[in-house]
N, CA, C and O atoms as a MOPAC input file, in Angstrom:
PM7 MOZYME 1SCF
protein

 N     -9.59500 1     0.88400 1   -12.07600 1
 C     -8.57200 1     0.51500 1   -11.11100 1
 C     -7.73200 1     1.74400 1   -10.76900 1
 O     -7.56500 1     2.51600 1   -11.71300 1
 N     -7.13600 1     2.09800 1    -9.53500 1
 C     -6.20400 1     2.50100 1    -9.41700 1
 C     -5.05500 1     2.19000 1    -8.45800 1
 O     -5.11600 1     1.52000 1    -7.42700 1
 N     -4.23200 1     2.66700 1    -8.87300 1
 C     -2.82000 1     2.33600 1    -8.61800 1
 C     -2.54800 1     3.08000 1    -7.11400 1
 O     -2.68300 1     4.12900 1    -7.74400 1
 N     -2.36800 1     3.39400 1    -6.13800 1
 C     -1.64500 1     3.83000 1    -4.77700 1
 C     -0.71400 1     3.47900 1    -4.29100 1
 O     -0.46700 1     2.28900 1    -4.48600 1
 N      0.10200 1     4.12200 1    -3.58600 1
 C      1.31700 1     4.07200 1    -2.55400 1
 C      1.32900 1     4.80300 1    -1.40600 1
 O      1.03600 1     5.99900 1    -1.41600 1
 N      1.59200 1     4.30000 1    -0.55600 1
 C      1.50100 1     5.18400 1     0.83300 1
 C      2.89700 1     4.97000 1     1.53900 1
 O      3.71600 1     4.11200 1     1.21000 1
 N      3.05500 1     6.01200 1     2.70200 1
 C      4.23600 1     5.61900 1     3.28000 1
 C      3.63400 1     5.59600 1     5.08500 1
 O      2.67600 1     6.33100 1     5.32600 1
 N      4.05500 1     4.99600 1     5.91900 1
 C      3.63400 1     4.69400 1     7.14400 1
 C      5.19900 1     5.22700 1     7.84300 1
 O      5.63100 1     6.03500 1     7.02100 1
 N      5.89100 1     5.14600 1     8.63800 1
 C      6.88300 1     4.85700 1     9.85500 1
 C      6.45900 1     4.47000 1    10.41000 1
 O      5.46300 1     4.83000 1    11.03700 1
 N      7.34600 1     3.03800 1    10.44300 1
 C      7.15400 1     2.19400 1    12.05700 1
 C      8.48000 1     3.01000 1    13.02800 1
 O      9.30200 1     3.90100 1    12.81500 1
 N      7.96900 1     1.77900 1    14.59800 1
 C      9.21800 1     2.31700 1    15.37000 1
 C     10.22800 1     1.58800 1    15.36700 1
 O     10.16000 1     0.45500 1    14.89200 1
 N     10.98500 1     1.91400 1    15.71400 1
 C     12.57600 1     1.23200 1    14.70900 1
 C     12.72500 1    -0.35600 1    15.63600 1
 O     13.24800 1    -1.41000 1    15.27400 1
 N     12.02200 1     0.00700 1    16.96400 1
 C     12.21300 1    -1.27200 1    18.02800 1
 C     11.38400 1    -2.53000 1    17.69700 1
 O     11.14800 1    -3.41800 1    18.51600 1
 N     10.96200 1    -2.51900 1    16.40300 1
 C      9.27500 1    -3.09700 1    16.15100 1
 C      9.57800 1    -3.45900 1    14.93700 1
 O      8.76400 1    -4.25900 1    14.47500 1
 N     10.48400 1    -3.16100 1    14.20400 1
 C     10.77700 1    -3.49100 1    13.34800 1
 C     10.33400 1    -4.89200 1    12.64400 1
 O      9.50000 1    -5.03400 1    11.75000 1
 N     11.16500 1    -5.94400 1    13.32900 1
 C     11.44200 1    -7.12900 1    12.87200 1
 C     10.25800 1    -7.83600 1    13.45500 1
 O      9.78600 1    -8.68100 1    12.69400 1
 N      9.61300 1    -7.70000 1    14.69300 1
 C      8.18700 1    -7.56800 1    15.14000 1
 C      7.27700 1    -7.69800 1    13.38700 1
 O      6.45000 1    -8.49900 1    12.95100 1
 N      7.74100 1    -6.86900 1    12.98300 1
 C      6.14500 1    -6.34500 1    11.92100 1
 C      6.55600 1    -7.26900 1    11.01700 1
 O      5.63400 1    -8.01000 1    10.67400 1
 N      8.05600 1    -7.59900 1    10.28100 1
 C      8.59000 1    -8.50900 1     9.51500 1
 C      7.42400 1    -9.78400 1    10.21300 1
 O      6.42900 1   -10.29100 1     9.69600 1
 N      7.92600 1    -9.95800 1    11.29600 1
 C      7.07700 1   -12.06300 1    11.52400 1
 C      5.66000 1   -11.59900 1    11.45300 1
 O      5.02400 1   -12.36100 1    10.72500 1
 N      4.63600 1   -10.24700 1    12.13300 1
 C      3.63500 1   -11.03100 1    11.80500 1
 C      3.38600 1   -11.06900 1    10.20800 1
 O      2.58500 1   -11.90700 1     9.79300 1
 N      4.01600 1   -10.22300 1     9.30500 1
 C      3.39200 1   -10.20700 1     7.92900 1
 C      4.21300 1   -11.40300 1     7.10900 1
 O      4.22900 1   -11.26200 1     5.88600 1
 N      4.94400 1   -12.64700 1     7.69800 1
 C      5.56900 1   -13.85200 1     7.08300 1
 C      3.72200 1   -14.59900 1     7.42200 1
 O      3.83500 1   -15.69500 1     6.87300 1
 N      2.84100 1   -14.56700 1     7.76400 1
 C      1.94800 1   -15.51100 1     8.13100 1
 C      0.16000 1   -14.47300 1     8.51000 1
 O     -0.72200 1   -14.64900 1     9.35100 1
 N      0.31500 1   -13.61500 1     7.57700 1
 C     -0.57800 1   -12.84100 1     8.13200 1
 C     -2.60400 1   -13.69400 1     8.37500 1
 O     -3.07000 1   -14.34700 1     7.44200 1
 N     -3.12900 1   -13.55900 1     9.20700 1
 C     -4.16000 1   -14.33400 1     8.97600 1
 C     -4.49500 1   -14.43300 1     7.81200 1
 O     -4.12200 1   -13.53700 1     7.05500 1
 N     -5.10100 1   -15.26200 1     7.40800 1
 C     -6.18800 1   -16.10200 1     6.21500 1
 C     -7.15000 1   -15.13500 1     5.92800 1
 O     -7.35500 1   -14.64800 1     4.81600 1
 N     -7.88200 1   -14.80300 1     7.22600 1
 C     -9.06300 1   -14.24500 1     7.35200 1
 C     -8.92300 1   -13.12100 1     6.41900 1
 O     -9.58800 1   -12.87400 1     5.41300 1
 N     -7.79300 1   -12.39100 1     7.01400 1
 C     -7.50000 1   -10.84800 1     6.49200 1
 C     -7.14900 1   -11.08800 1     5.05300 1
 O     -7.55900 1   -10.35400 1     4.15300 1
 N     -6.50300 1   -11.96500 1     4.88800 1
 C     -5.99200 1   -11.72300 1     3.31600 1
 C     -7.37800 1   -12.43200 1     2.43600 1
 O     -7.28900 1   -12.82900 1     1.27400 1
 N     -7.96600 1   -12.45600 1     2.82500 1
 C     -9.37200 1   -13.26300 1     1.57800 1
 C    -10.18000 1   -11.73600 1     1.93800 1
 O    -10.43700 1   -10.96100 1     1.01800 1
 N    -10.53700 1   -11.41500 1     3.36800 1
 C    -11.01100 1    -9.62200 1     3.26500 1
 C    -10.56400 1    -8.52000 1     2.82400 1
 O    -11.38300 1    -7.61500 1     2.66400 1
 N     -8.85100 1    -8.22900 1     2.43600 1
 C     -8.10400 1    -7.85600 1     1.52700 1
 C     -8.82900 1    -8.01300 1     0.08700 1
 O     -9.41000 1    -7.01500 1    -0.34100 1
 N     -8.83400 1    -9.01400 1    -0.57000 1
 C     -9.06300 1    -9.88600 1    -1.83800 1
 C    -10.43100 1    -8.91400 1    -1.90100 1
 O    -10.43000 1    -7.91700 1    -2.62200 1
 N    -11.74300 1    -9.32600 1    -0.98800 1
 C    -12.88200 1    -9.33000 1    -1.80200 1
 C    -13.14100 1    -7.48100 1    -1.36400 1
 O    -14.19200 1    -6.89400 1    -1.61900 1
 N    -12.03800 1    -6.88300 1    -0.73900 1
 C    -13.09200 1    -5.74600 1    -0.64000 1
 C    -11.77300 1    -4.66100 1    -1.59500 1
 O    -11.51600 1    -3.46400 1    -1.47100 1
 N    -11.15000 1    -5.76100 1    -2.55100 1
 C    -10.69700 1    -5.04800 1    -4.08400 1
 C     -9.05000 1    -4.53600 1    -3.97900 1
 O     -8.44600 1    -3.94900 1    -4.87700 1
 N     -8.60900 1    -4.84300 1    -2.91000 1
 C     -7.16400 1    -4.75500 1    -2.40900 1
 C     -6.29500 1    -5.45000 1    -3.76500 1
 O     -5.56700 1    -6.24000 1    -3.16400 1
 N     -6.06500 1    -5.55700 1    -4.77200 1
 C     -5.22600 1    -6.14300 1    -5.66000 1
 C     -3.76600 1    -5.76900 1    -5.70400 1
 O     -3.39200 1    -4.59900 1    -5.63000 1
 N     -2.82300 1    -6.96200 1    -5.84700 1
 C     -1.74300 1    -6.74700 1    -6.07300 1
 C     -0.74600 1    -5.76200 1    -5.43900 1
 O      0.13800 1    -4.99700 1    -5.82300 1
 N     -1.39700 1    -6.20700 1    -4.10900 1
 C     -0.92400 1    -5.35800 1    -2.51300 1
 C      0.18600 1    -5.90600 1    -1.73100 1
 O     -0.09600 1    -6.92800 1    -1.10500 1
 N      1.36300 1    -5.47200 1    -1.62300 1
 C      2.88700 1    -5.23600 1    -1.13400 1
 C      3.00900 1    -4.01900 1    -0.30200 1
 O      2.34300 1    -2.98700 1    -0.39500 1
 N      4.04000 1    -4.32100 1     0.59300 1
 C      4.75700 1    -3.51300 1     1.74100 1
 C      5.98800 1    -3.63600 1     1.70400 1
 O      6.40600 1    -4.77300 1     1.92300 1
 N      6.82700 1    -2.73400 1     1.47100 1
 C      8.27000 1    -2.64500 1     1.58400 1
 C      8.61200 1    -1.54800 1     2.83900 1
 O      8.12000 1    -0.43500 1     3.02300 1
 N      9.91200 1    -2.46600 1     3.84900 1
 C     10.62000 1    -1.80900 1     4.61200 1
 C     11.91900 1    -0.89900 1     4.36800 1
 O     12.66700 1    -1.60000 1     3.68500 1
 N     12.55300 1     0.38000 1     4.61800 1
 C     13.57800 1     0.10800 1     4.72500 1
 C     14.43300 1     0.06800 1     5.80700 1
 O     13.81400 1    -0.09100 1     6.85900 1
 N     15.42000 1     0.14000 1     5.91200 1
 C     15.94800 1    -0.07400 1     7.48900 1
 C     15.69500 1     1.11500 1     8.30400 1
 O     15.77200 1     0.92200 1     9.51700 1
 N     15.30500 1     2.74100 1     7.77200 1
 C     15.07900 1     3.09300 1     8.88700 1
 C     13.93400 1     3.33000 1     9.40200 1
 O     13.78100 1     4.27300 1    10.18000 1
 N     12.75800 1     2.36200 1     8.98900 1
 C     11.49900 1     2.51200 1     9.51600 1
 C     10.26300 1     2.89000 1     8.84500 1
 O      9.09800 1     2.80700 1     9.23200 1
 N     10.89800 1     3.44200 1     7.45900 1
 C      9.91400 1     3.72000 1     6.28900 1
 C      9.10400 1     2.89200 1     6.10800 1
 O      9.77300 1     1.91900 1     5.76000 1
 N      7.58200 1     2.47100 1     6.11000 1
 C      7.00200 1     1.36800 1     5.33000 1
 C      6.84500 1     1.79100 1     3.67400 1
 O      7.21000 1     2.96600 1     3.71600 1
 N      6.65300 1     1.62700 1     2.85000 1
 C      5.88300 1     1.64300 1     1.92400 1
 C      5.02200 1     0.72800 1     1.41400 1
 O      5.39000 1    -0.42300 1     1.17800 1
 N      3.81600 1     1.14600 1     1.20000 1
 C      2.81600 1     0.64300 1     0.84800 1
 C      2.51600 1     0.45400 1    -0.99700 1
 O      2.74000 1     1.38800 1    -1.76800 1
 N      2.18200 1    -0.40400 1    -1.29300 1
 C      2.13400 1    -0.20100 1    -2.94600 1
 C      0.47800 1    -0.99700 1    -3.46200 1
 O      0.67600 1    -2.21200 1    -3.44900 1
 N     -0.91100 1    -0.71400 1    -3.85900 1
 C     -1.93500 1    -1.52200 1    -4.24400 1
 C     -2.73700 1    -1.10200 1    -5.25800 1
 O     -2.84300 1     0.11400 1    -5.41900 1
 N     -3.49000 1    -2.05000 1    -6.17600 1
 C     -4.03800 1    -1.59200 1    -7.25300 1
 C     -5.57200 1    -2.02400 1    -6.33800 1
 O     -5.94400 1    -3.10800 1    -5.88800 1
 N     -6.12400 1    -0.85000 1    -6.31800 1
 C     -7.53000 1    -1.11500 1    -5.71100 1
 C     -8.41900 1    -1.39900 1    -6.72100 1
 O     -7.89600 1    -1.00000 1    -7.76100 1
 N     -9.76300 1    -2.00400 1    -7.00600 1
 C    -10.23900 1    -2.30100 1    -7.84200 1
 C    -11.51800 1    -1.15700 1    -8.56500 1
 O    -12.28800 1    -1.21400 1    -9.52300 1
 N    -11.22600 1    -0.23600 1    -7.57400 1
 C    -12.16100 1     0.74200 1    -8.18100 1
 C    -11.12000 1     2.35600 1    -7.83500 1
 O    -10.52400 1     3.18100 1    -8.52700 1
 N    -11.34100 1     2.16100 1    -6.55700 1
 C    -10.14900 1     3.65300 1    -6.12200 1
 C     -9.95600 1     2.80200 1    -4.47500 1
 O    -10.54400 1     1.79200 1    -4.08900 1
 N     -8.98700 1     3.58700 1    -3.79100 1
 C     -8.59700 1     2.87200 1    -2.51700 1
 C     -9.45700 1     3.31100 1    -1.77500 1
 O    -10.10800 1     2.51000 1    -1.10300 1
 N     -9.77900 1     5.10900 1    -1.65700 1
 C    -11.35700 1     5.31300 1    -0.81100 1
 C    -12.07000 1     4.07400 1    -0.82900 1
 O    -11.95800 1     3.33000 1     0.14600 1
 N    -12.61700 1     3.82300 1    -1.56800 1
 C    -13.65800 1     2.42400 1    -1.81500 1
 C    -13.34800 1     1.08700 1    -1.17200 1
 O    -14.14500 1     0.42300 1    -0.50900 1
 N    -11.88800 1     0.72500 1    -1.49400 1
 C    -11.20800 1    -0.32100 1    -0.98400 1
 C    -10.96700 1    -0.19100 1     0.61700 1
 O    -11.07900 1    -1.19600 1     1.31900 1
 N    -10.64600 1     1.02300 1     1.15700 1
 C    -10.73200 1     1.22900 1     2.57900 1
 C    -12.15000 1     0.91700 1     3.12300 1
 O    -12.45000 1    -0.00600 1     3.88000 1
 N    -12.85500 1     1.73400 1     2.66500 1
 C    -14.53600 1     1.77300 1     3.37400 1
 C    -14.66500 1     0.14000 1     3.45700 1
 O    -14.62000 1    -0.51100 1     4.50100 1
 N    -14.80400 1    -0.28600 1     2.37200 1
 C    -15.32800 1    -1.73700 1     2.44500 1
 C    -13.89600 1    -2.59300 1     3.74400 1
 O    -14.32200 1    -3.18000 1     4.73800 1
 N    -12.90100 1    -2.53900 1     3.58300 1
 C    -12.50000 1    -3.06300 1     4.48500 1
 C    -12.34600 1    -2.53400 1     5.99000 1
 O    -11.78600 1    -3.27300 1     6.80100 1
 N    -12.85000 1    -1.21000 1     6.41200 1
 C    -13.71800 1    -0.70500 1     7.58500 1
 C    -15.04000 1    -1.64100 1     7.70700 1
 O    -15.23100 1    -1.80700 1     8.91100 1
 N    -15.63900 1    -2.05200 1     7.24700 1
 C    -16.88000 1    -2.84200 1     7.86400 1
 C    -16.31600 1    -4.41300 1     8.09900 1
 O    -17.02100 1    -5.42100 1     8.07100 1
 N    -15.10800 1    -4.37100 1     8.29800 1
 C    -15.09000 1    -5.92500 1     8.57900 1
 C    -14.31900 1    -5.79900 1     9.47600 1
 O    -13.43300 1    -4.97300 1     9.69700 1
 N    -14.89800 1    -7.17100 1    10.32000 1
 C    -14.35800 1    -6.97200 1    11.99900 1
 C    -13.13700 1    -7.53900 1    11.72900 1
 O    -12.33700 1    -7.34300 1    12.64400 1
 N    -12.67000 1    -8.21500 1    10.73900 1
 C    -10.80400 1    -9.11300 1    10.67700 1
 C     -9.89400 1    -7.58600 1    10.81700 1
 O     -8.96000 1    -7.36200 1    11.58600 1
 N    -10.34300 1    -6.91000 1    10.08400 1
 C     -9.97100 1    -5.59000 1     9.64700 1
 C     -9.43300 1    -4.59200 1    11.05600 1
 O     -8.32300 1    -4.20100 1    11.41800 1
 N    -10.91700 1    -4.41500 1    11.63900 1
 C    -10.96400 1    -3.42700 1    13.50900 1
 C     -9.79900 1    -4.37900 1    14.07800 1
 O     -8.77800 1    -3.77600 1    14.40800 1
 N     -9.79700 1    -5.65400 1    14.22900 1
 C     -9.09800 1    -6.15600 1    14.75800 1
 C     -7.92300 1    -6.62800 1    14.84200 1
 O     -7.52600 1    -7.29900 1    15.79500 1
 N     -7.02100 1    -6.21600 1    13.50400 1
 C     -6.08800 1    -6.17500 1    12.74900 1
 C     -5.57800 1    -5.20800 1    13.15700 1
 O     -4.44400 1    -5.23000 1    13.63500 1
 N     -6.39100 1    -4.00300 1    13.04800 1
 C     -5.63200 1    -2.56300 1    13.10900 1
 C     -5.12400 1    -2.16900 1    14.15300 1
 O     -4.13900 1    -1.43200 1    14.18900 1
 N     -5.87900 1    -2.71700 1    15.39100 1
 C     -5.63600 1    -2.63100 1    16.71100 1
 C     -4.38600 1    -3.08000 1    17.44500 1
 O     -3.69700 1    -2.72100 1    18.40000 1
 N     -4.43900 1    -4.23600 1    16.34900 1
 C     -2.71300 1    -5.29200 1    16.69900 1
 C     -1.59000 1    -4.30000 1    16.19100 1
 O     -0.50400 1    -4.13600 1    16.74500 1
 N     -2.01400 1    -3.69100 1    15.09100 1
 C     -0.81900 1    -2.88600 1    14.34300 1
 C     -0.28000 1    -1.50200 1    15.05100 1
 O      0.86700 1    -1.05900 1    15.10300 1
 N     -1.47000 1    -0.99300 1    15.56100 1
 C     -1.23200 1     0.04300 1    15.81800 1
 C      0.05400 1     0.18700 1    16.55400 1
 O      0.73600 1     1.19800 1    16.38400 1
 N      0.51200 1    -0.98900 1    17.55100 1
 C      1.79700 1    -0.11000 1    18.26900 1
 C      3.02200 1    -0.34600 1    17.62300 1
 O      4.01700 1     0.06300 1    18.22200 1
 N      3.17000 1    -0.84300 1    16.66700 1
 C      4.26900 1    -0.91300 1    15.53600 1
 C      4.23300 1     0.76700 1    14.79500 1
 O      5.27900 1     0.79900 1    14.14600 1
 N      3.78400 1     1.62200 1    14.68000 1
 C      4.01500 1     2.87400 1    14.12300 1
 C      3.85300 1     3.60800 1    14.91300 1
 O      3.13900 1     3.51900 1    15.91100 1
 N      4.80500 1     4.82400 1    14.40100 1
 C      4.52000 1     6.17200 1    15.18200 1
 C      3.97700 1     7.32500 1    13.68500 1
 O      3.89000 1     6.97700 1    12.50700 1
 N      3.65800 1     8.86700 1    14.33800 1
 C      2.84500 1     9.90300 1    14.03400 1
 C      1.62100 1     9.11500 1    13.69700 1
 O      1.52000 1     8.93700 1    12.48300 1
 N      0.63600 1     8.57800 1    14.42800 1
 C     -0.48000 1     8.14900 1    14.16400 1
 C     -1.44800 1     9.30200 1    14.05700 1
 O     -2.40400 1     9.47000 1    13.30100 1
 N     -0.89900 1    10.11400 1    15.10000 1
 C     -2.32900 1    10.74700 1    16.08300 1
 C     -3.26300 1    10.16500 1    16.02300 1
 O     -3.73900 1    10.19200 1    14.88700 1
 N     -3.84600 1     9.57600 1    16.75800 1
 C     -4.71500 1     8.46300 1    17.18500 1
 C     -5.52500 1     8.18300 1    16.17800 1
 O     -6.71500 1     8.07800 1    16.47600 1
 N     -5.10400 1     7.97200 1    14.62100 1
 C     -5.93100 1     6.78500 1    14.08900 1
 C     -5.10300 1     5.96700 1    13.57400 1
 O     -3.88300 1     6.07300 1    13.45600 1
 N     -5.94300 1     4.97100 1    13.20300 1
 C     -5.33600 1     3.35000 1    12.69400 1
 C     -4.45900 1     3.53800 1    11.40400 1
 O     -4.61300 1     4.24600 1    10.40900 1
 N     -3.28200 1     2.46500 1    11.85800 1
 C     -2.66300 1     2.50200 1    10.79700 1
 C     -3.47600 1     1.98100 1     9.22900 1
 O     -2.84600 1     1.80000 1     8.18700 1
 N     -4.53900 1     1.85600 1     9.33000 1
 C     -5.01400 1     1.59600 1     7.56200 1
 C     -5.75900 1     3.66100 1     7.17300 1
 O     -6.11700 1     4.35700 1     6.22300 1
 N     -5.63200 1     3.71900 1     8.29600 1
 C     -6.15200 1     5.17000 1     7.92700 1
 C     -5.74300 1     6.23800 1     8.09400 1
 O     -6.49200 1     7.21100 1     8.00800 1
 N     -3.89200 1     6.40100 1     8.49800 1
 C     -3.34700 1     7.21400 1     9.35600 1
 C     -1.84800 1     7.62400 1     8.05800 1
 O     -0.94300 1     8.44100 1     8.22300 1
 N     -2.05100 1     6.86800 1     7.06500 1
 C     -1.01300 1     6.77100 1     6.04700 1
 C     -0.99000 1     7.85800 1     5.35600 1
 O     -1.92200 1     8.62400 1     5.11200 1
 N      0.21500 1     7.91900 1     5.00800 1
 C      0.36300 1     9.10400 1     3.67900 1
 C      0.08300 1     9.28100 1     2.28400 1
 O      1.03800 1     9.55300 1     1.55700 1
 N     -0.75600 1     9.20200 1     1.91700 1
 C     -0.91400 1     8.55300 1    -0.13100 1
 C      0.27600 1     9.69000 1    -0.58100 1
 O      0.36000 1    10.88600 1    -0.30100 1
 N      0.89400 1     9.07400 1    -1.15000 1
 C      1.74300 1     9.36500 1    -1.83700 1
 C      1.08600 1     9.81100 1    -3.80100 1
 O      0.30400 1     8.97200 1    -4.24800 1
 N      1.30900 1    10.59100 1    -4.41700 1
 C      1.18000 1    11.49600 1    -5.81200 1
 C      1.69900 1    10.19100 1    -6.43000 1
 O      2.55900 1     9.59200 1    -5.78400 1
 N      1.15800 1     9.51000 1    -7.96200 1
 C      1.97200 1     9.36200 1    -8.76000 1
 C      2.26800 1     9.98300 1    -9.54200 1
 O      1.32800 1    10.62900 1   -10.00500 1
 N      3.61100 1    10.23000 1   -10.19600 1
 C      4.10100 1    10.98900 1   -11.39000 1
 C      4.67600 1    10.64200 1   -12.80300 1
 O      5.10800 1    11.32100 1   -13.73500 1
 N      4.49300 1     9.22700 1   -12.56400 1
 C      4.86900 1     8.65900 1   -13.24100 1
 C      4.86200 1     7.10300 1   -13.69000 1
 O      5.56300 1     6.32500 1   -13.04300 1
 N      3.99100 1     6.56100 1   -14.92100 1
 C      3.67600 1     4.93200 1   -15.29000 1
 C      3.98500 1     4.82800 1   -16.57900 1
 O      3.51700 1     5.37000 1   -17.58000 1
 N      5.05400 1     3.86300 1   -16.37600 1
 C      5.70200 1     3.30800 1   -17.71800 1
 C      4.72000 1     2.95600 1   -18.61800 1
 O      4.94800 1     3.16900 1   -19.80900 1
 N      3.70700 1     2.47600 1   -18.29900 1
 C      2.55900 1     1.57500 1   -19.53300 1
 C      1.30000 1     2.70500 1   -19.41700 1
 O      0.20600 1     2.35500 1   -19.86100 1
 N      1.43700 1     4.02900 1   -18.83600 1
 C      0.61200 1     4.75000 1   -19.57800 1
 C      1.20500 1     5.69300 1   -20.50500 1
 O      0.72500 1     6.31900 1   -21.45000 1
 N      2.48800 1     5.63800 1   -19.95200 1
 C      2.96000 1     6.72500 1   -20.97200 1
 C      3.19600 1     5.86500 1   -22.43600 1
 O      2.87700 1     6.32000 1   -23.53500 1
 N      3.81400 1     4.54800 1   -22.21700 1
 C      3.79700 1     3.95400 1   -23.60300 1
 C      2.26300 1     4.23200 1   -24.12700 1
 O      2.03900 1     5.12800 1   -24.94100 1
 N      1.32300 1     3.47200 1   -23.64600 1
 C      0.18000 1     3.95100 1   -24.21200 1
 C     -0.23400 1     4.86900 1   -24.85300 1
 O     -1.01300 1     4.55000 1   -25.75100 1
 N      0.13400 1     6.60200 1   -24.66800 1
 C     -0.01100 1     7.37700 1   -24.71300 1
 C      0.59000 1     7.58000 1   -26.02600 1
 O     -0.05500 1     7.95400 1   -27.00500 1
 N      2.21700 1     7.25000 1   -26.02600 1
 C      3.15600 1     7.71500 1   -27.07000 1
 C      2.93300 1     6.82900 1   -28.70600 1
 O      3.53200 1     7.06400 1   -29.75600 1
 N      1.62800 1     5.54400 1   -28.37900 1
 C      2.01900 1     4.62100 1   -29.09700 1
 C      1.73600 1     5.12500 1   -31.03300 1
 O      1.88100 1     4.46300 1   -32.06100 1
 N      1.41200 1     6.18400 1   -30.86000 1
 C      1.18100 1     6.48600 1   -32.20800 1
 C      2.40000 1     7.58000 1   -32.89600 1
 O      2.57000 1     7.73700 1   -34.10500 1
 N      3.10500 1     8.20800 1   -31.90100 1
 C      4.16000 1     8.82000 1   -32.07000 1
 C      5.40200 1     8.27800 1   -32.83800 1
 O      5.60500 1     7.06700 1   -32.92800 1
 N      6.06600 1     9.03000 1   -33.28000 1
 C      7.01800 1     8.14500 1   -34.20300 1
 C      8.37200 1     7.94200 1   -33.35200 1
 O      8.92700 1     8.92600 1   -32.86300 1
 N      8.85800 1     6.72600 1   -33.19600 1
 C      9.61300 1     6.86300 1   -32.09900 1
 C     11.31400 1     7.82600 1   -32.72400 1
 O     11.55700 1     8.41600 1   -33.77600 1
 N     12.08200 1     7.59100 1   -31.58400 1
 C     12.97200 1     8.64400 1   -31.43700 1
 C     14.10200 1     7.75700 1   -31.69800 1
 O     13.78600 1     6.57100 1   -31.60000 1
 N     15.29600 1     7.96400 1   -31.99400 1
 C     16.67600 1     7.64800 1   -31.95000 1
 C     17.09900 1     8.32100 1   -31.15400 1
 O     16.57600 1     9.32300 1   -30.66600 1
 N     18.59300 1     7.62300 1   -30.80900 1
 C     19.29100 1     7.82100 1   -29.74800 1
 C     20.08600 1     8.60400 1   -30.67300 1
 O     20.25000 1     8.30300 1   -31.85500 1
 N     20.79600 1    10.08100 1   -29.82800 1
 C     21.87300 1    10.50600 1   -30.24400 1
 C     22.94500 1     9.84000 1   -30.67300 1
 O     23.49700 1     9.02200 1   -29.93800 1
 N     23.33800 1    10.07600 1   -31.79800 1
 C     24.84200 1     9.76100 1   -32.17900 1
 C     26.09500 1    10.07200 1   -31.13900 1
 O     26.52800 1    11.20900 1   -30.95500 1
 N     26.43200 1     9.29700 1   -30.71300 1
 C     27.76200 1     9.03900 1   -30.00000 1
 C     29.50700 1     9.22100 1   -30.90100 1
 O     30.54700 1     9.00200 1   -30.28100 1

């Protein structure tokens, strides 16, 4: 599995636009989401247009993209989205995103530390 985040900008006029369609997003898309390994996939706004993207793909997101490129819910999805963002340069918003670095996971680093002897807190 891995873990990803991306960041998109929408346009600020489109905003609340992108809020309603993702209160009801098709069926279709979210079961083609599901089987082509999209797990535990969220979008956060903030007010000035930032999207963030957050998903645990089931193998890597390369993989999770490709497979959801061969499905027409997908072409046809992207097409709707597209005029909700800007810096596209003309590709689709599932392919036009920023992956964002992680630097940091609470449950690997526990993992990591679990044989270590833990630490005390400074005396106050």
């Amino acid at each position: 599995m891995q873990r990803a985040c991306f960041r998109l900008h929408l346009r600020q006029d489109r905003i609340d636009a992108y809020r309603e369609r993702h209160a009801a997003v098709w069926p279709e898309m979210l079961q083609a989401l599901k089987q082509a390994g999209w797990d535990n996939y969220s979008l956060f706004i903030a007010p000035d247009g930032t999207l963030i993207g957050y998903v645990e793909a089931s193998d890597s997101i390369d993989q999770a993209q490709a497979r959801m490129a061969l499905t027409d819910v997908n072409t046809r999805w992207q097409e709707q989205m597209g005029e909700f963002f800007t810096e596209l340069d003309g590709a689709s918003p599932d392919e036009g995103f920023e992956l964002l670095d992680e630097i940091f996971h609470l449950e690997d680093q526990l993992a990591s530390s679990a044989g270590d002897e833990p630490t005390s807190a400074p005396a106050r």
